[in-house]
C-alpha positions as CSV (number, residue, x, y, z in Angstrom):
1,X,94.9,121.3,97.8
2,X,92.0,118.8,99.1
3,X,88.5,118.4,97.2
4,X,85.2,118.9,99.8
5,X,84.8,116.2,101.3
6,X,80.7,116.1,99.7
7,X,82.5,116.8,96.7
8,X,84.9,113.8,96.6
9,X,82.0,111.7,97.6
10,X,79.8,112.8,94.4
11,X,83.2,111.8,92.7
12,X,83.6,108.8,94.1
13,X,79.8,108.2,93.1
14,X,79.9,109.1,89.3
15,X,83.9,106.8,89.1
16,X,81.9,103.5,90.5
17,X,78.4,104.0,88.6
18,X,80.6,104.2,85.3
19,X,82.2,101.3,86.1
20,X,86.1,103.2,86.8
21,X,85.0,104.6,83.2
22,X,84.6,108.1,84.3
23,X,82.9,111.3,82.1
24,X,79.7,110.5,84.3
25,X,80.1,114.1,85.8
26,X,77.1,116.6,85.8
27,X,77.8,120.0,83.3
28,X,77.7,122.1,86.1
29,X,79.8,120.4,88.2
30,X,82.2,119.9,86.1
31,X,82.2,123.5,85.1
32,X,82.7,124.5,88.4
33,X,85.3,121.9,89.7
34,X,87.4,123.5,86.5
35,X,86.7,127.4,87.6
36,X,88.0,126.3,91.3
37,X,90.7,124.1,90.6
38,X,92.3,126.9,88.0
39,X,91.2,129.9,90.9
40,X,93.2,127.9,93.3
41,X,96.3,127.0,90.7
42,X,96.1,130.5,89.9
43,X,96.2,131.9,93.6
44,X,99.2,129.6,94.5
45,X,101.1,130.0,91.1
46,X,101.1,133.8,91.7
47,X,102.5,132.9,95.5
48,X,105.4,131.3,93.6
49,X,104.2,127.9,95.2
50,X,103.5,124.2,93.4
51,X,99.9,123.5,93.2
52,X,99.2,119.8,93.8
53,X,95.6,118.6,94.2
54,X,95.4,115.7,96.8
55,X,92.3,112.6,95.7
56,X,91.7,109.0,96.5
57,X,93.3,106.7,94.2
58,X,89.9,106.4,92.3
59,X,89.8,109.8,91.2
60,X,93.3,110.3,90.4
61,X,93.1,109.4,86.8
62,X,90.1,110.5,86.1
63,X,90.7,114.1,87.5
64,X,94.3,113.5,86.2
65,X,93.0,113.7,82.7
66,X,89.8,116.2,83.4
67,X,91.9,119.2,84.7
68,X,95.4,118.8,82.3
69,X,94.0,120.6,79.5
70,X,92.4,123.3,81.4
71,X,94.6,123.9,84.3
72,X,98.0,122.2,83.8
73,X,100.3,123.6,86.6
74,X,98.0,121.8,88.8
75,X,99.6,118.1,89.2
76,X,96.9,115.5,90.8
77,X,98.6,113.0,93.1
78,X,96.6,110.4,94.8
79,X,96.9,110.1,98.6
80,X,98.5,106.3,98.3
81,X,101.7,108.3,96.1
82,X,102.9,110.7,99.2
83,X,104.9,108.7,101.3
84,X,104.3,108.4,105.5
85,X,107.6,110.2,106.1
86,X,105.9,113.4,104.2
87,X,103.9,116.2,106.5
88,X,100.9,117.4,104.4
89,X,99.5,121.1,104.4
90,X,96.3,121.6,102.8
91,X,96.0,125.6,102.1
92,X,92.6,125.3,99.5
93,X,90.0,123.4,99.6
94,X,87.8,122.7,96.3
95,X,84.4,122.3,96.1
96,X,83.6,124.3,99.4
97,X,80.5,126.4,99.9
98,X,83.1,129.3,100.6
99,X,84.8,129.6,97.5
């Protein structure tokens, strides 16, 4: 699972204006991050596949912490933990105008 790419740039935004410190997301964003992320989880869980959400080493701990409580079959890996040798598949995308 990948975020938007608008969306991880708003991230990406709030993690530096904070100072790495995080929290510095807007209510309804962070409201509707959670509702995709645990629509996604939910979707893939009843598949019988592993949801893992893909972010920039910036976010990870950050959205690491933000989505545990609320949705914690989703495991948030950054993009410098998955190795070269790995082929990556993204089937969900959150943040999209589609969803």
């Amino acid at each position: 699972i990948a975020l938007d790419p608008q969306l991880e740039n708003i991230l990406l935004s709030a993690v530096q204006a904070k100072g790495g410190a995080g929290g510095g997301l807007e209510p309804g964003l962070a409201e509707a991050l959670l509702q995709q992320a645990a629509q996604v989880a939910d979707q893939r869980e009843q598949q019988g596949q592993v949801s893992v959400l893909m972010v920039p080493p910036p976010l990870r701990p950050l959205l690491s912490r933000f989505l545990k409580r609320s949705v914690p079959q989703l495991k948030v890996v950054s993009h410098s933990e998955i190795p070269d040798t790995k082929n990556i598949r993204v089937v969900a995308v959150i943040g999209g105008r589609s969803q």
